[in-house]
N, C-alpha and C positions, 0 to 999 in steps of 0.2 A: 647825543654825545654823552662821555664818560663823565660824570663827578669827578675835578679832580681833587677832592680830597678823601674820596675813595682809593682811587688810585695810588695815589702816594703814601697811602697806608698799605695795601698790597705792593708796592714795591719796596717798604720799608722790611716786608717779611725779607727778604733778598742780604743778607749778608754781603755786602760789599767788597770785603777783604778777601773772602774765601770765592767771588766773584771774579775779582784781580787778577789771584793766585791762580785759578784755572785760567783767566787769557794767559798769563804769562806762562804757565807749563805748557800751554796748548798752540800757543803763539800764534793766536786768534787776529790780533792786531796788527801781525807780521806786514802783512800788503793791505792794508788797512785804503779804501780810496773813498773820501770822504770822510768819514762817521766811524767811530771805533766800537766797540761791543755792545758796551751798555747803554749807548743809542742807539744801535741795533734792538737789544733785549727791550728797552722802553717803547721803542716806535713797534713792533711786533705787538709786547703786550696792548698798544693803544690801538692797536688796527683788531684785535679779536675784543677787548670788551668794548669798545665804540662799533662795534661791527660794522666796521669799514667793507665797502667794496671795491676801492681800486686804490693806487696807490696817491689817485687827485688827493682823496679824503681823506688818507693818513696824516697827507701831506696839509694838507690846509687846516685841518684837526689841532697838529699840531703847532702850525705857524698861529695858530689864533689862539694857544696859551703860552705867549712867549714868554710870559715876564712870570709865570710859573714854573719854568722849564730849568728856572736854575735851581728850583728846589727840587727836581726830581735828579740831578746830579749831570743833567744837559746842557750844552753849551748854548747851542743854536738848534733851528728845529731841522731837521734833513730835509733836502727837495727832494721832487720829484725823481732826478733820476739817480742821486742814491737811494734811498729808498728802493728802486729797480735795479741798480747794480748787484744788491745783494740779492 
């Protein structure tokens, strides 16, 4: 598994605002089912440095740092089949 205080230092490089601004120009969000971008862009990034192989391990990955997932700007952790919706 990922160090998450690795992690959240590489996701610190990420500009949040200018982040925002492209969902909103882009209207990323628009049919948003489940999970909106940047738990998109977090659960991605946690699936390639944890080198995840299926979307089980993203998923449980992430449900087993819950109570760090508010400092990575996450609400809740995505299941399984968001995670595959997208």
């Amino acid at each position: 598994m990922i160090n998450l205080n690795v992690f959240s230092q590489i996701l610190s490089l990420i500009d949040r605002e200018l982040f925002k601004d492209l969902v909103s120009k882009h209207k990323s969000d628009k049919h948003q089912k489940g999970i909106n971008s940047w738990t998109h862009l977090v659960s991605m990034l946690f699936c390639h440095f944890s080198s995840a192989d299926s979307v089980r391990d993203i998923s449980n990955g992430l449900r087993s740092t819950t109570g760090n997932l508010n400092h990575l700007g996450v609400v809740r952790a995505p299941s399984k089949s968001n995670i595959s919706y997208i």
